[in-house]
LUMVEXNU-175715 format. One record per residue: residue number from 1; residue in one letter; x, z, y of N, C-alpha, C in turn. Coordinates in Angstrom, 1 decimal. Each point is the difference from the previous one (the first is absolute). Layout:
residues N
<NUM; A; <X; Z; Y>; <X; Z; Y>; <X; Z; Y>>
...
***
This chain:
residues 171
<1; X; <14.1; 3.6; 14.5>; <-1.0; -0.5; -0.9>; <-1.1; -0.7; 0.9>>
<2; X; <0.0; -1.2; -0.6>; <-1.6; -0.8; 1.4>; <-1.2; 0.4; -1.3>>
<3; X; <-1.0; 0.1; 0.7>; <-1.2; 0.2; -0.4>; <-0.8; -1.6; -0.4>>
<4; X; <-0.3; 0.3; -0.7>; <-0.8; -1.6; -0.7>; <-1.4; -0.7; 0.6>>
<5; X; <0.1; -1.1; -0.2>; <-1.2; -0.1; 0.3>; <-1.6; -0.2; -1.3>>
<6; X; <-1.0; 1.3; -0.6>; <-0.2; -0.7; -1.1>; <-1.2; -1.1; 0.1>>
<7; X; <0.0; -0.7; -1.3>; <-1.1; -1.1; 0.2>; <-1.5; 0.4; -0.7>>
<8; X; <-0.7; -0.4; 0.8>; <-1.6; 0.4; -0.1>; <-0.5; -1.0; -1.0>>
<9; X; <-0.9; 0.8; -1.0>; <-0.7; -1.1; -0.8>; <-1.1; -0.2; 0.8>>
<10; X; <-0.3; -1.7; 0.2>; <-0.1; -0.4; -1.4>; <0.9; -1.1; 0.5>>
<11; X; <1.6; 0.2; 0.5>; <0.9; -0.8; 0.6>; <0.5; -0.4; -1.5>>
<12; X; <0.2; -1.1; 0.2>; <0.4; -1.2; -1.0>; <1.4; 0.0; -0.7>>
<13; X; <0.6; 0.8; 0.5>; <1.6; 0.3; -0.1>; <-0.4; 1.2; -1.1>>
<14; X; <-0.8; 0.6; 0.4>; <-0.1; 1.4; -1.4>; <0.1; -0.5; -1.5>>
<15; X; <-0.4; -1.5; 0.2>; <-0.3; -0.8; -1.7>; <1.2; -0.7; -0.7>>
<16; X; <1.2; 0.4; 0.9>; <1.4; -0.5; -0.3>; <0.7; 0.7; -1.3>>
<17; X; <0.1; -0.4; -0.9>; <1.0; 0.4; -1.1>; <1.5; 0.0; 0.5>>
<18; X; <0.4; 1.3; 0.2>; <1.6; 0.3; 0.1>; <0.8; -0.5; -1.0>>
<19; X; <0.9; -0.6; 0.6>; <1.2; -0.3; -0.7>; <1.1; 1.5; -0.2>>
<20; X; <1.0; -0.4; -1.0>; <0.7; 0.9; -0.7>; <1.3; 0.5; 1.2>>
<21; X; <0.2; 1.2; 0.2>; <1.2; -0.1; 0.9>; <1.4; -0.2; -0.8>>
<22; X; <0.6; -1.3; 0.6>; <1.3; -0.2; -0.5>; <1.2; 1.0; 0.0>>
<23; X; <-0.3; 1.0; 1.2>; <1.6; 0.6; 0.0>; <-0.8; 1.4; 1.0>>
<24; X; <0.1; 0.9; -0.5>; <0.3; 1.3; 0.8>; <1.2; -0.1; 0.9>>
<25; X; <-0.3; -0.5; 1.7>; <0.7; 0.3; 0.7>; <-0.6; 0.6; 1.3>>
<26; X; <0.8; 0.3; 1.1>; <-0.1; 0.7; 1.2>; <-1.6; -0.8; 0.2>>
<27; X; <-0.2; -1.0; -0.1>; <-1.3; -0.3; 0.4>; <-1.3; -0.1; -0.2>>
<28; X; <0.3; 0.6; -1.9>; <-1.1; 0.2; -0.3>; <-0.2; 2.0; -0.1>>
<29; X; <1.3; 0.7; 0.4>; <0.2; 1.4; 0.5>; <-0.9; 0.0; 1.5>>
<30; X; <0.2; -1.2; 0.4>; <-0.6; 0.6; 1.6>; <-1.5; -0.5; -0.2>>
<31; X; <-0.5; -0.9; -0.9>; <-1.3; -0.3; -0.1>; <-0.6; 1.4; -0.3>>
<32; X; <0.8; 0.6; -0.8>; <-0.9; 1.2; -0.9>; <0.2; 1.1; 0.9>>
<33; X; <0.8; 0.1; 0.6>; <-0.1; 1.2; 1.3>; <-0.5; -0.5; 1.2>>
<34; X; <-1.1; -1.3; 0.1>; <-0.6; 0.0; 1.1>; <-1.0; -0.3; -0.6>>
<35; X; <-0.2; -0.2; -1.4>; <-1.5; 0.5; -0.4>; <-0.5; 1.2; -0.2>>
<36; X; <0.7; 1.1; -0.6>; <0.1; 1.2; -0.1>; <-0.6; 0.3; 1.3>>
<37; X; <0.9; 0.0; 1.6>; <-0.6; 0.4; 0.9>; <-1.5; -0.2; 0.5>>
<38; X; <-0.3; -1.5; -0.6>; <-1.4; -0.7; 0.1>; <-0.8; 0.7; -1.0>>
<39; X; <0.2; 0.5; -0.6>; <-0.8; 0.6; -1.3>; <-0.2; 1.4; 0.8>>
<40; X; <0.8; 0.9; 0.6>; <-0.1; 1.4; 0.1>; <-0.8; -0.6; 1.6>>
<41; X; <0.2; -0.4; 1.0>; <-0.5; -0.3; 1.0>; <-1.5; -0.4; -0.1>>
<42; X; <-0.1; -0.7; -1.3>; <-1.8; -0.3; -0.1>; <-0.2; 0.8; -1.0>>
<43; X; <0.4; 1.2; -0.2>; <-0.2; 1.2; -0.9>; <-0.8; -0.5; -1.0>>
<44; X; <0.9; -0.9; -1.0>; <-0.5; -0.3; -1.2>; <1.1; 0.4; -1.0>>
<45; X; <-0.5; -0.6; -1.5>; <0.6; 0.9; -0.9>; <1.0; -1.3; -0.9>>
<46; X; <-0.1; -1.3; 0.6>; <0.6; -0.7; -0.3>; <-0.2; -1.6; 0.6>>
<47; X; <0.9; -0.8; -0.2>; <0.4; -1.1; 0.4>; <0.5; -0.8; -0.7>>
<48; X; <-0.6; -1.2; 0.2>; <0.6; -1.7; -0.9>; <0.6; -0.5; 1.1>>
<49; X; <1.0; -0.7; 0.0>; <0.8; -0.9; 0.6>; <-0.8; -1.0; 0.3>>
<50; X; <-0.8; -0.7; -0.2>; <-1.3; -0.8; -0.7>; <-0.5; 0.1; 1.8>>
<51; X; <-0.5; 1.3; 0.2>; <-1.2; 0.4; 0.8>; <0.9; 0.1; 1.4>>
<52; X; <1.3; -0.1; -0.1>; <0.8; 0.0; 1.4>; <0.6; -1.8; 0.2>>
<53; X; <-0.7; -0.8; -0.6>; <0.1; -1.4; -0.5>; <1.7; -0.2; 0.2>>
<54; X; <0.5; 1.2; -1.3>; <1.1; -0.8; -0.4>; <-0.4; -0.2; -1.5>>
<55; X; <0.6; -1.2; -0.5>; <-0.7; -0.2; -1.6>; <1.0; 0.3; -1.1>>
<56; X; <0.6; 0.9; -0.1>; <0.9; 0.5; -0.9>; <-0.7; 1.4; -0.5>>
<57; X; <0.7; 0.2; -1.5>; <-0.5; 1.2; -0.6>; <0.7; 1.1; 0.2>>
<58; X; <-0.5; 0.6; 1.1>; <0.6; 1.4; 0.9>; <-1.3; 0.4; 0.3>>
<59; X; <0.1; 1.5; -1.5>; <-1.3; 0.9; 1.0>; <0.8; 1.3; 0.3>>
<60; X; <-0.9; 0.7; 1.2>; <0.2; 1.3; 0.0>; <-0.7; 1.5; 0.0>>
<61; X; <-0.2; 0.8; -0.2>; <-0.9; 1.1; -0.4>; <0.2; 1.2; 0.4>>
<62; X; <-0.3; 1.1; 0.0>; <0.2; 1.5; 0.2>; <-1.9; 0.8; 0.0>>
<63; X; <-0.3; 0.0; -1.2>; <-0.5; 0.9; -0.6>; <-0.2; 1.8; -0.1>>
<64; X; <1.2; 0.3; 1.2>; <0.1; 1.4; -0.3>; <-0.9; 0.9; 1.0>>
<65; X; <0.1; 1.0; 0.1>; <-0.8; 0.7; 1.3>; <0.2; 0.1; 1.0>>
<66; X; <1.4; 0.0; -0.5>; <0.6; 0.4; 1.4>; <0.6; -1.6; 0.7>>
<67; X; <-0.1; -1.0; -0.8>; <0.1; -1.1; 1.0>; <1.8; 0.2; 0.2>>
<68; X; <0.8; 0.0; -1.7>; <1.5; 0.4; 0.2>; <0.7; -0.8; -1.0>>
<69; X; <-0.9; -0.3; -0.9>; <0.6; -1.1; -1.3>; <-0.2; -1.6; 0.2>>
<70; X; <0.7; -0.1; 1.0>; <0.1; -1.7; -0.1>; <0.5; -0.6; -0.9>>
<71; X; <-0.6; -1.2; -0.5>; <0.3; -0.5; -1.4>; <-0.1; -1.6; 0.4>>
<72; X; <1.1; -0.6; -1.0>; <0.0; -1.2; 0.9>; <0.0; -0.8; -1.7>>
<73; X; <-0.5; -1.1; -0.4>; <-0.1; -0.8; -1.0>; <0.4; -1.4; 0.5>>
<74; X; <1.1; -0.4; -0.6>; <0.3; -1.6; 0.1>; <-0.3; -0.8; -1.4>>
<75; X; <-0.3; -1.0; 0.5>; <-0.6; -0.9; -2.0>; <-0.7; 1.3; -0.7>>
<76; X; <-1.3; 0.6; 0.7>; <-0.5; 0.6; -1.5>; <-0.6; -0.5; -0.9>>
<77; X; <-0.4; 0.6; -1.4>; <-0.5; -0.9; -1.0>; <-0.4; 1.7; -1.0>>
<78; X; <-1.1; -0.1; -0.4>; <-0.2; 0.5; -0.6>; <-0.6; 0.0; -1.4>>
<79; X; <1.2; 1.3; -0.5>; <0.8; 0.0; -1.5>; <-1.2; 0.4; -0.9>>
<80; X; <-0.7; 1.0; 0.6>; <-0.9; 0.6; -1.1>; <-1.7; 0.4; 0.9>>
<81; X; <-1.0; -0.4; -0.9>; <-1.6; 0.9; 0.9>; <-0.6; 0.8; -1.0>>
<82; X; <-0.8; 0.7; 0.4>; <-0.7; 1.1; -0.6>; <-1.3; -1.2; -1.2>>
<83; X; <-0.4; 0.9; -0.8>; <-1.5; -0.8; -0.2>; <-0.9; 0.6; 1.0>>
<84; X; <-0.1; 1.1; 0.6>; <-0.9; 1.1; 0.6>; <0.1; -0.7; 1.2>>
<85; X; <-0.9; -0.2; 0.3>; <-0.9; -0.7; 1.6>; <-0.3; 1.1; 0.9>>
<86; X; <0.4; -0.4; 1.3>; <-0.8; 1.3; 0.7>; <-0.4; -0.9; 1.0>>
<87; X; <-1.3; 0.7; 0.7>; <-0.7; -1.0; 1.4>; <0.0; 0.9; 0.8>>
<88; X; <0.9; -0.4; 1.1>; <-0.2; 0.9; 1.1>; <0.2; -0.9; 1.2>>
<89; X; <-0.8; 0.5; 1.6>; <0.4; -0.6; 1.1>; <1.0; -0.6; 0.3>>
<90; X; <0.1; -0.8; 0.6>; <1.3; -0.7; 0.6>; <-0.3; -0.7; 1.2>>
<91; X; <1.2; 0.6; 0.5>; <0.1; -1.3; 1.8>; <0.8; -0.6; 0.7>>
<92; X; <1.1; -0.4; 0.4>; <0.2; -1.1; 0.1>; <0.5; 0.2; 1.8>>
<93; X; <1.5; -0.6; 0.3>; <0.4; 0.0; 1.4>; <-0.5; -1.2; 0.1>>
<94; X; <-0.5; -0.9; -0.6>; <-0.4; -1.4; 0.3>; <-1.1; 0.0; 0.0>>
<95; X; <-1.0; 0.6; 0.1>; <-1.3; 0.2; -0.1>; <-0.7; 1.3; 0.4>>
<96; X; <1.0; 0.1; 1.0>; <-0.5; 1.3; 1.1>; <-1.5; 0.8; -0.3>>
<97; X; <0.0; 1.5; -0.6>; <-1.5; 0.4; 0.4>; <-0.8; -0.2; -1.1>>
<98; X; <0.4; -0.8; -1.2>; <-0.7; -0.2; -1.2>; <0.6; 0.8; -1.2>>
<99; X; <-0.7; 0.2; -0.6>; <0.0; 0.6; -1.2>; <-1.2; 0.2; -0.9>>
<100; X; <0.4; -0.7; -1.2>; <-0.6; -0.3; -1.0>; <0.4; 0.2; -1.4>>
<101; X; <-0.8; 0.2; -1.2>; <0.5; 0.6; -1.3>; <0.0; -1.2; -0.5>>
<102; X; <1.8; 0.5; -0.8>; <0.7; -0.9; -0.3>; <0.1; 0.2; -1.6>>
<103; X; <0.4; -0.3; -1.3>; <0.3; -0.1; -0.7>; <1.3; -0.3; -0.3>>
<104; X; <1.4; 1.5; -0.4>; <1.0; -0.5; -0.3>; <0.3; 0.5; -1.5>>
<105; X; <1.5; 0.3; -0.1>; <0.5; 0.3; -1.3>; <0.3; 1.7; 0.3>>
<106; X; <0.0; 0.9; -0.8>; <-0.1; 1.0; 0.2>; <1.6; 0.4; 0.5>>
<107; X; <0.8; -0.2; -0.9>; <1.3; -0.1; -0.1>; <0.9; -1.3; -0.2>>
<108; X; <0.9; -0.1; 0.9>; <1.0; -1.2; 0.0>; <1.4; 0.3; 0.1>>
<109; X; <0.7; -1.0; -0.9>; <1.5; -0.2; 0.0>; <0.4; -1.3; 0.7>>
<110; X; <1.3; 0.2; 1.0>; <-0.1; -1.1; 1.2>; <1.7; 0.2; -0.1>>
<111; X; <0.6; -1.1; -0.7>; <1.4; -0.1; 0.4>; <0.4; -0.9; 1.5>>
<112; X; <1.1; 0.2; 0.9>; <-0.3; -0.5; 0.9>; <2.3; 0.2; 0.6>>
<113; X; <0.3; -0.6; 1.1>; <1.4; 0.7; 0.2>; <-0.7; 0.4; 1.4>>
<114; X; <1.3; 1.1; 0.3>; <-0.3; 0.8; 1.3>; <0.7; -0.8; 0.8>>
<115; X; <0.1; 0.6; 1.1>; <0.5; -0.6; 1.3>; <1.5; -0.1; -0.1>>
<116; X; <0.4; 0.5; -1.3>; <1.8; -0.8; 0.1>; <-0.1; -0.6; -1.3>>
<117; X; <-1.2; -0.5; -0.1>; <-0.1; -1.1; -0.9>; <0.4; 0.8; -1.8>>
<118; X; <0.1; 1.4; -0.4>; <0.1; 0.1; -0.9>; <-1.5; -0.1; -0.5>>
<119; X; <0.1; -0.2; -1.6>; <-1.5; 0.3; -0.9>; <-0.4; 1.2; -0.2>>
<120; X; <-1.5; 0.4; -0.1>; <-0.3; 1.5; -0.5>; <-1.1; -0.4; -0.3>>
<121; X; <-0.4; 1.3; -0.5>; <-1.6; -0.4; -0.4>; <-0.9; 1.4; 0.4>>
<122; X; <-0.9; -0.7; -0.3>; <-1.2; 1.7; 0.7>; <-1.1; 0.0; -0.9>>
<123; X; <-0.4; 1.0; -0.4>; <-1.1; 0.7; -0.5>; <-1.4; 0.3; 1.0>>
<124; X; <-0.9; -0.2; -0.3>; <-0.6; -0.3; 1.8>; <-1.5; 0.5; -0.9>>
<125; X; <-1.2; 1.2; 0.8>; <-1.2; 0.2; -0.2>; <-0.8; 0.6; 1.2>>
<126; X; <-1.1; 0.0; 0.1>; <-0.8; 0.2; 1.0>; <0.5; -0.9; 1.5>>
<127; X; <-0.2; 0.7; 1.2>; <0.0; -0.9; 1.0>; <1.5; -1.2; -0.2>>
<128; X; <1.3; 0.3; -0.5>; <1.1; -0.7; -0.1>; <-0.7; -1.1; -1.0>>
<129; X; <-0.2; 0.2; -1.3>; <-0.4; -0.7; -0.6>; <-1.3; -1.0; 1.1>>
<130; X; <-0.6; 0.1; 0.0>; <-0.7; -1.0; 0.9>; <0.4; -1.0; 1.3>>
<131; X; <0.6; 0.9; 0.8>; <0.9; -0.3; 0.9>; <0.8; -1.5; -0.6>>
<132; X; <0.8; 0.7; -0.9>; <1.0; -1.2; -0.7>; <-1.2; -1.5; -0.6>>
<133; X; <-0.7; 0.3; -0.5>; <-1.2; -1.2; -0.6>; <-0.6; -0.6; 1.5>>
<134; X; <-0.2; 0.8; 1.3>; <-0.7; -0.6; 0.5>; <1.2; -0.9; 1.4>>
<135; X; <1.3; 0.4; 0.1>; <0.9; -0.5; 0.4>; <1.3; -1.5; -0.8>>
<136; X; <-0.7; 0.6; -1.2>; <0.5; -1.4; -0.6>; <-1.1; -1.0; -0.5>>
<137; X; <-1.0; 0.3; 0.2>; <-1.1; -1.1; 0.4>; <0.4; -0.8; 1.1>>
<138; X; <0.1; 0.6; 1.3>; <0.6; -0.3; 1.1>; <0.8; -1.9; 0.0>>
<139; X; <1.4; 0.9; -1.2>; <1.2; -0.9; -0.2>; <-0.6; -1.5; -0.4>>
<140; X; <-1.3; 0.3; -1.0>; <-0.8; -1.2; -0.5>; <-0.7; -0.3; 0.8>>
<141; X; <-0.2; 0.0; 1.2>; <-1.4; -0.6; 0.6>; <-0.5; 0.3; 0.5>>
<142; X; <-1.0; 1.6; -0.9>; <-1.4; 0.6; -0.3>; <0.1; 1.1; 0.6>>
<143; X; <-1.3; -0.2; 1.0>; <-0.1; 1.5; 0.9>; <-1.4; 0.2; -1.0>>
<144; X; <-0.2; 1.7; 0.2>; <-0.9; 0.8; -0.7>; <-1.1; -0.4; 0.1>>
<145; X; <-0.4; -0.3; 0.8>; <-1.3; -0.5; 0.4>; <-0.8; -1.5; -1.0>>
<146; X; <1.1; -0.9; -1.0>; <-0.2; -0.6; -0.7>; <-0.6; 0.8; -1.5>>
<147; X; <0.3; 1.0; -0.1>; <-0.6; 1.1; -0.8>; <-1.8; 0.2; -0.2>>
<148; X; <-0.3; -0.4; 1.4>; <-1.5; 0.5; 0.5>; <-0.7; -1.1; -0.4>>
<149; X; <-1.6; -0.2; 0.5>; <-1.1; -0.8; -0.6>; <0.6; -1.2; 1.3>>
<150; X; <-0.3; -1.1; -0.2>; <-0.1; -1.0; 0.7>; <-0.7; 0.2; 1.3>>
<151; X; <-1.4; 0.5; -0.3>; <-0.5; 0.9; 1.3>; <0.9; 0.9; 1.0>>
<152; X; <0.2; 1.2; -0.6>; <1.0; 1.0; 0.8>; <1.2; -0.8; 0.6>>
<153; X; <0.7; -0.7; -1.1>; <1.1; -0.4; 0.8>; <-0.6; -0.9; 1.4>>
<154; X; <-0.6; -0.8; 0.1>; <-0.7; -0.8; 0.9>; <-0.4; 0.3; 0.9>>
<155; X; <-0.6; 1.7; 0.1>; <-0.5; 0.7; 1.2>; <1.8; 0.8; 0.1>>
<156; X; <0.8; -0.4; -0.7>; <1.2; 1.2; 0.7>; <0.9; -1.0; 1.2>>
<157; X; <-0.2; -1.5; -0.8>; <0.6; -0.8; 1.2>; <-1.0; -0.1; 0.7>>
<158; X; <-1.1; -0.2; 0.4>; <-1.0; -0.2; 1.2>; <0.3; 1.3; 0.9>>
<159; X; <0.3; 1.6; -0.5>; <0.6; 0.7; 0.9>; <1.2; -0.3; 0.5>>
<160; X; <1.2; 0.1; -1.2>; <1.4; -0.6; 1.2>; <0.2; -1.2; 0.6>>
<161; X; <-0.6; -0.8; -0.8>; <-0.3; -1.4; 1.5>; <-0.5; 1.0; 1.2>>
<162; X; <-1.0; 0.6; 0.4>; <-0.5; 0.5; 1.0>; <0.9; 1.1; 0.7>>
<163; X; <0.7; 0.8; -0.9>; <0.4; 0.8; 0.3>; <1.1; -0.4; 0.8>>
<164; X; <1.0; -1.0; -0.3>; <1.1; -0.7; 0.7>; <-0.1; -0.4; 0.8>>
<165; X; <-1.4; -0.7; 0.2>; <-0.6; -0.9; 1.1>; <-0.4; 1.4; 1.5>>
<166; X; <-0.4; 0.8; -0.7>; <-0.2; 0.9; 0.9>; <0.7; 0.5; 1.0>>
<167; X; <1.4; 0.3; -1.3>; <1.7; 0.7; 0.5>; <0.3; -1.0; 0.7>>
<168; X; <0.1; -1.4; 0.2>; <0.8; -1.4; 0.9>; <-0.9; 0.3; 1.3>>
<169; X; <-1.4; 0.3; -0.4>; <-0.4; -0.2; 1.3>; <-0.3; 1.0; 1.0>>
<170; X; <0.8; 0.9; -0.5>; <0.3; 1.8; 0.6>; <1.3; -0.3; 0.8>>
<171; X; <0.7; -0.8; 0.0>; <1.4; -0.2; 0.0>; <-0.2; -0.9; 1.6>>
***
């Protein structure tokens, strides 16, 4: 498994709408077991295909405690939402170090096929539920931070501009 490289907002590739994956094969099995490894290596709780600038709808997740339920979504689309809103923090491998209250759906239904390309569906609340809303934002485009005031977002790219600029010139 190679480790990924992810992309930093406010990099212009994050605003890419994924295309649909044509065919569950060996290569989109190794995309998802080398984002997986990229996801547990930057100890986060999920991944868009999007943010490793491949533009296909492949996310991946593991929500558990123990960091043992990998979960892999190809084409998801989601079947059913809550009316019940919940606002909680969120942050972002693409936006290193931020966290900000977000507004999602309390509960979500996400049909999606797994990695041998069969269909299933999931029942999804609390951190999963969110996870899934904020990784298939991803597939469209939209990093979290479009969520925020025009201000905030503003001062979040004035830090990762800085911050990147910092990291190149540590190097």
């Amino acid at each position: 498994m190679a480790l990924l490289t992810i992309l930093r907002y406010p990099d212009p590739r994050l605003h890419t709408v994924a295309k649909p994956v044509a065919q569950v094969d060996d290569r989109i099995r190794q995309l998802a077991d080398d984002m997986l490894a990229t996801m547990y290596e930057a100890d986060g709780v999920g991944l868009a295909a999007t943010q490793v600038d491949v533009h296909e709808r492949v996310i991946v997740m593991d929500t558990s405690s123990e960091r043992d339920q990998p979960l892999v979504l190809i084409n998801p689309e989601l079947t059913a939402v809550s009316e019940e809103m919940h606002v909680g923090d969120e942050g972002c491998l693409s936006v290193p170090t931020i966290y900000e209250p977000v507004q999602r759906h309390a509960r979500v239904t996400v049909r999606a096929l797994d990695r041998n390309g069969q269909t299933f569906s999931l029942d999804t609340e609390g951190l999963a539920a969110v996870c899934v809303q904020h990784e298939m934002d991803h597939l469209m485009g939209k990093v979290f931070v479009e969520y925020l005031s025009t201000l905030k977002r503003n001062r979040i790219k004035t830090k990762m501009i800085k911050k990147t600029r910092d990291e190149q010139g540590s190097r």
